[in-house]
C-alpha positions in Angstrom: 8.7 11.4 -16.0 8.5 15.4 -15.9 5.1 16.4 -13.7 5.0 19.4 -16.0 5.6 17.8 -19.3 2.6 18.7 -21.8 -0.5 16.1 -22.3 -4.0 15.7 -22.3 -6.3 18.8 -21.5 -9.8 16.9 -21.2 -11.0 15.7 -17.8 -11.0 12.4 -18.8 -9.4 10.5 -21.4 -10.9 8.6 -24.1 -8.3 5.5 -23.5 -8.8 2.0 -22.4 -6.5 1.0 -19.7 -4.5 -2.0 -20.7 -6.0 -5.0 -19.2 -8.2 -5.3 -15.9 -8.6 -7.4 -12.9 -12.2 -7.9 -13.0 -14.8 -10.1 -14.3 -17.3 -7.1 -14.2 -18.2 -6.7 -18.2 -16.8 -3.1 -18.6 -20.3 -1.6 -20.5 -21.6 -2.1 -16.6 -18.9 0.0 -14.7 -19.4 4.1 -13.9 -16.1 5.2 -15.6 -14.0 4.7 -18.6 -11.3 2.2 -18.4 -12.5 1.6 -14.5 -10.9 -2.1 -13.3 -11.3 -4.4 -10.1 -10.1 -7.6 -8.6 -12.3 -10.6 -8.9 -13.8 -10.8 -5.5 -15.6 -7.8 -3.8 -13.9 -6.0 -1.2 -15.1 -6.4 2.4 -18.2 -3.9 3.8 -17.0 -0.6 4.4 -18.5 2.8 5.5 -16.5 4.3 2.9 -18.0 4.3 -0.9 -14.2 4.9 -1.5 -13.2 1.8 -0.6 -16.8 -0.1 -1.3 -15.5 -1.0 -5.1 -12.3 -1.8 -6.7 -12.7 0.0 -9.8 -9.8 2.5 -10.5 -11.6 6.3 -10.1 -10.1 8.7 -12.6 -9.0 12.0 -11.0 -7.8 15.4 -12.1 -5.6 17.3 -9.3 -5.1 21.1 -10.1 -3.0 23.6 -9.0 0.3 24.8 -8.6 2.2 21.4 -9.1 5.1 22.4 -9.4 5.7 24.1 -6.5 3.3 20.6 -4.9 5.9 19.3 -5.9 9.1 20.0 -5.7 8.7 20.8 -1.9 10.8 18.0 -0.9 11.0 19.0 2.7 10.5 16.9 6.3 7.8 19.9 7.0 6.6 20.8 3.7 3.8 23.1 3.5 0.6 23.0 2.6 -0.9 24.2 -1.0 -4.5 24.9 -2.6 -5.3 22.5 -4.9 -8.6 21.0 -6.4 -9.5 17.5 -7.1 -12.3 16.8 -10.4 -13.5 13.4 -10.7 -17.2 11.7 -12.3 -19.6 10.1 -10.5 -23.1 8.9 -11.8 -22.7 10.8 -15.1 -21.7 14.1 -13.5 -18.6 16.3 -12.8 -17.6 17.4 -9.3 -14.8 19.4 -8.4 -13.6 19.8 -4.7 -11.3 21.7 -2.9 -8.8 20.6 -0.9 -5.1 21.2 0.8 -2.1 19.0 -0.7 1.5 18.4 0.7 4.6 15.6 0.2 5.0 13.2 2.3 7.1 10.2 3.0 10.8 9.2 3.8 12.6 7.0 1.3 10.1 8.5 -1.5 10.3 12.1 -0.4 13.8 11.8 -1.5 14.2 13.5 -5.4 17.6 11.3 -5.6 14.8 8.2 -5.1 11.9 9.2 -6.6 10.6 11.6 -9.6 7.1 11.9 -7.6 6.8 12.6 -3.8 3.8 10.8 -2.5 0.8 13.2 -1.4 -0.7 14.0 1.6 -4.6 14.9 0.7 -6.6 17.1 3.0 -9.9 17.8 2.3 -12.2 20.5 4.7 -14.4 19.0 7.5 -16.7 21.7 7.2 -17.7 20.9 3.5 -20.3 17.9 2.4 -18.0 15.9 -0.4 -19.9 14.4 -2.9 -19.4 10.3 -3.2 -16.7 8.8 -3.1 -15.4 11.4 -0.5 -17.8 11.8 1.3 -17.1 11.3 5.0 -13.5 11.5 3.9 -10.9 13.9 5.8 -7.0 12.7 4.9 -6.1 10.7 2.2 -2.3 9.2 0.9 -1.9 9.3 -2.6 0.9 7.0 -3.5 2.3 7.9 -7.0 5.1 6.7 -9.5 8.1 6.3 -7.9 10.2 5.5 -11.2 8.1 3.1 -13.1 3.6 3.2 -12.9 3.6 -0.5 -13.0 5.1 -1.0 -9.4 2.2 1.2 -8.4 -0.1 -1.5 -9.6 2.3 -4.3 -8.0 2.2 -2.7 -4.9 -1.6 -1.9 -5.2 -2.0 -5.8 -5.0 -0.2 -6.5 -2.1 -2.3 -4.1 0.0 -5.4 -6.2 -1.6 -3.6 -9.5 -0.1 -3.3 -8.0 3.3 -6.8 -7.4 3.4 -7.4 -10.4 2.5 -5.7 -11.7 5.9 -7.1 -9.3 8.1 -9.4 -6.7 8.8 -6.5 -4.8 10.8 -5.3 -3.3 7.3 -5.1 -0.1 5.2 -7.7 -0.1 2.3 -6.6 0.8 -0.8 -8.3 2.3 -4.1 -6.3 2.7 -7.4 -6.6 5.8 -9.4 -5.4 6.9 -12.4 -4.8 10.9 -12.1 -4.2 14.1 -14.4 -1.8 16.4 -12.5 -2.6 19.8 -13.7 -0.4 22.9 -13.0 -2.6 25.7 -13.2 0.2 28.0 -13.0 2.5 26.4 -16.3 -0.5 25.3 -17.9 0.9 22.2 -18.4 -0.7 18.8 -18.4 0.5 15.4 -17.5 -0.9 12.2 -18.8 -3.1 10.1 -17.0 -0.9 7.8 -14.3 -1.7 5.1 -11.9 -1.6 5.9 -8.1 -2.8 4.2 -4.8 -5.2 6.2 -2.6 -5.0 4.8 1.1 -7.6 4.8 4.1 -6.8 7.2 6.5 -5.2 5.5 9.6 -8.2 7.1 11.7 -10.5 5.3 9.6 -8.6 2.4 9.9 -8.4 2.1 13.3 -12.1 2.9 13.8 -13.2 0.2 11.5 -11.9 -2.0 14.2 -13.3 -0.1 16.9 -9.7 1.1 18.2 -7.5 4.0 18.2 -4.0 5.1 16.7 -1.5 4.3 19.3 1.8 7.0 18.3 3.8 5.0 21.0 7.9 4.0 19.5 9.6 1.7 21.6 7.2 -0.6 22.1 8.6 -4.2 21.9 7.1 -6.7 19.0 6.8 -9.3 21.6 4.4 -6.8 24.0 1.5 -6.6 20.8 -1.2 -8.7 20.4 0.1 -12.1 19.7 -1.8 -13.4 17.1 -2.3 -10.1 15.1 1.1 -10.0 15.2 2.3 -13.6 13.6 -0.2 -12.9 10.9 1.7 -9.6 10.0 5.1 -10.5 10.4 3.9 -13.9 8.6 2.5 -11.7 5.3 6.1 -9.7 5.4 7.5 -12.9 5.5 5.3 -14.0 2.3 6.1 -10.6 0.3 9.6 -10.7 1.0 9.5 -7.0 3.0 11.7 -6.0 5.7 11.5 -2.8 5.9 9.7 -2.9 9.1 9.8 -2.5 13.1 7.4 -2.3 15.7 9.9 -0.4 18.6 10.5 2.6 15.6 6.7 2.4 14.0 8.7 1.6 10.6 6.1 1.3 8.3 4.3 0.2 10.9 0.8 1.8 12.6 -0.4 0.6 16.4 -4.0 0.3 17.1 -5.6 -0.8 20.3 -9.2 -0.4 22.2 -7.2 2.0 24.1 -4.4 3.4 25.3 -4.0 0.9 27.9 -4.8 -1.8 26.2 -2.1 -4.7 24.6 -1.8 -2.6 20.5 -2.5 -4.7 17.6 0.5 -4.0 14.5 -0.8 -2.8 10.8 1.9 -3.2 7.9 2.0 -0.5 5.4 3.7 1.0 2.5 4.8 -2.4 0.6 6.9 -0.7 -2.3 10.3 -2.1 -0.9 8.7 -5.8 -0.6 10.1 -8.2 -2.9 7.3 -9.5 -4.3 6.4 -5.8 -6.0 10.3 -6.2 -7.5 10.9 -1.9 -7.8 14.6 -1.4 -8.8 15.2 1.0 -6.2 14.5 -1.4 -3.4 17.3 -2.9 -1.4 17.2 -4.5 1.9 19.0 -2.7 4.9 22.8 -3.1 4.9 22.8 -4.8 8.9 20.7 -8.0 7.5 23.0 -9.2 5.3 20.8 -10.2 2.5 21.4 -9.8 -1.2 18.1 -8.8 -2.4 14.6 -8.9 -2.0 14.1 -12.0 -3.1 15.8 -13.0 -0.7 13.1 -13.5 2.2 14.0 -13.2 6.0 11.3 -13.7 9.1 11.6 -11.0 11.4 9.3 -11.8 14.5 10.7 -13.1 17.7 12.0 -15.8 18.5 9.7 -18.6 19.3 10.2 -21.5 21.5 8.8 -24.2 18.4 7.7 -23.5 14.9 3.9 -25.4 15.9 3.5 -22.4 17.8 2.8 -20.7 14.1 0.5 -23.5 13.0 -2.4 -22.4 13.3 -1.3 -19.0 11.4 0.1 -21.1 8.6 -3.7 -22.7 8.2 -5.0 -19.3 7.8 -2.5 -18.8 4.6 -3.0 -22.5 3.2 -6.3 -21.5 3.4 -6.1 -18.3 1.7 -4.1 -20.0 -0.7 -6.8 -20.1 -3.9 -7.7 -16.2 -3.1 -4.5 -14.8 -2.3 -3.5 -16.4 -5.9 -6.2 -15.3 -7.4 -5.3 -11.8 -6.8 -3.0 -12.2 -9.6 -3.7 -14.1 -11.8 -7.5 -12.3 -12.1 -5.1 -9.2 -13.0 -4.5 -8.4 -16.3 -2.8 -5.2 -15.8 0.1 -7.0 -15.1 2.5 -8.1 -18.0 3.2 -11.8 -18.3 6.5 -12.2 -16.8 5.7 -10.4 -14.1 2.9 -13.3 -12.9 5.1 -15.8 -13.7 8.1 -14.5 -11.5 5.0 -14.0 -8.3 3.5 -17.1 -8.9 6.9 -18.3 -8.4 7.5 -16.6 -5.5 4.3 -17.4 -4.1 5.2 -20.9 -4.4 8.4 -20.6 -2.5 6.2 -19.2 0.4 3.7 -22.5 0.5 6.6 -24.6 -0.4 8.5 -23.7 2.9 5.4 -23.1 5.4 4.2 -26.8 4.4 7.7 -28.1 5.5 8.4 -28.8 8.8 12.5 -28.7 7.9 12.3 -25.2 5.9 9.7 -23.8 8.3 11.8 -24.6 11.4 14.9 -23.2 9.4 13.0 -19.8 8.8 10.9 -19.5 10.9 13.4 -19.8 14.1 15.6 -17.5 12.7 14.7 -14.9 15.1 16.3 -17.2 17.7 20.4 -17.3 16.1 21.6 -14.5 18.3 25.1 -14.8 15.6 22.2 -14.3 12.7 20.4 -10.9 11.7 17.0 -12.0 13.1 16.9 -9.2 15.7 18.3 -6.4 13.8 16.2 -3.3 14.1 15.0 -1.5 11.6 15.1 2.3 12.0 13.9 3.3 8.6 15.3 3.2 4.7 16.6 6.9 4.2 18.2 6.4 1.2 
């Protein structure tokens, strides 16, 4: 994909997205082609994050030069963002940047994720209103792992109100400078970690080096349970790999967040490969990388919140028609596997104690995917 290749140069395109994951008859939704996930999302502040349909944007400016700044401190650039709401156009000004580690990376990615900053001083209209940062995940390789990944954020909300929102958008990236025009692509906006944090009336804790076994127990076997279930291991607690702290404050025991799910099995991109130290061949391969516990009961009652999760968190697929057919049959699959070992005392023990084989991988820290 070439962010400068010629398309489209209306606001909004005439298309219907293939498929949706909504039962909402589409004559009743504000935009063309908009989609959501069966059930409503929890309450939120944010009229971002208040509905699941997909909000079509336009983001202007020099996109090139957006870009192709592939730098650990890349800069900020002017840019606008144009959307539709309640039959009328808005544009709004704003500050972009790249962002990111493994998906900064041009040898990894054609698009750098975004970095959104819009001005405190100015009143946005809805949906941004009250909004200051935003991510903006894009197309790594491929727009359907965008969707894929979109859904796992919508499971982890699903097990906890300690998680990232998230709102898929299709977006026009306009270079005002090459007058050049890309077509419309899928892409994840996130909740800013503030927001986050705030929902839950806590803070951002930027603390590395704390240990896993030093967080908030419970929040903590329900994450490391869900990396478990999408097959991600991209993660640590003691380096913040992919991983935000939140706590009531700075002295109290932090809560872990997961985040940025695109090297998770379950979402099956190409590029994604599990660190070299844990010795696994793939994705699909899942390993459980808590700490070690003295008996696998002690995750029982985290297990009951899963089995009974179980309808919903399938639900979030198969509801989904944006995803091809194989693709459902290959999670559903997967999913299985999950409830197939949790409700087995043998294969939970197995693991689930893993953590605990000081000649296994189970307590291999992750620093971070670089490449």
């Amino acid at each position: 994909m070439n962010p400068l290749s010629p398309g489209p140069r209306v606001l909004f395109s005439n298309r219907i997205w293939k498929g949706r994951c909504t039962s909402i008859p589409l004559g009743l939704l504000l935009l063309v082609g908009t989609t959501g996930l069966a059930q409503k999302s929890e309450s939120s502040d944010s009229p971002l994050f208040a509905t699941e349909e997909v909000l079509e944007l336009r983001l202007s400016g020099d996109i090139q030069k957006l870009m192709g700044d592939r730098a650990d401190d890349s800069e900020y650039r002017p840019a606008t963002i144009s959307f539709q709401q309640d039959g009328k156009s808005h544009t709004v000004p704003l500050r972009a940047r790249t962002r990111g580690h493994f998906r900064l990376s041009r040898q990894n990615c054609t698009y750098p994720p975004l970095l959104l900053n819009f001005s405190k001083k100015s009143e946005l209209p809805s949906p941004f209103s009250g909004q200051n940062k935003l991510k903006l995940v894009t197309p790594c390789r491929n727009e359907k792992h965008v969707v894929q990944e979109y859904l796992v954020y919508k499971l982890y909300n699903l097990i906890t109100p300690k998680s990232i929102k998230a709102r898929l958008t299709k977006v026009v990236y306009e270079d005002t400078v090459k007058g050049k025009t890309t077509e419309p692509m899928y892409g994840i906006l996130l909740e800013d970690d503030d927001e986050m944090a705030s929902r839950n009336d806590a803070v951002v804790i930027e603390k590395k080096g704390v240990r896993a076994e030093s967080t908030e127990r419970k929040d903590f076997l329900k994450m490391a349970v869900f990396e478990y279930l999408i097959g991600n291991t991209d993660w640590s607690v003691q380096y913040l790999q992919n991983i935000k702290l939140i706590a009531r404050d700075s002295t109290a025991k932090p809560s872990t967040v997961a985040y940025d799910f695109d090297h998770a099995g379950i979402v099956r991109a190409p590029y994604a490969k599990p660190a070299p130290e844990l010795q696994l061949a793939s994705t699909q391969v899942r390993r459980y990388r808590g700490f070690c516990l003295e008996n696998v009961s002690q995750l029982n009652e985290t297990f009951a919140i899963y089995n009974q999760l179980k309808e919903k968190i399938y639900s979030v697929y198969t509801s989904c028609t944006l995803i091809d057919e194989k693709y459902l049959k290959d999670t559903l699959k997967f999913l299985d596997g999950f409830y197939e070992t949790i409700n087995d005392p043998k294969k939970a023990e197995k693991d689930f104690l893993y953590p605990c084989d000081k000649s296994g991988t189970g307590n291999v820290v992750i620093k971070g995917l670089q490449n």
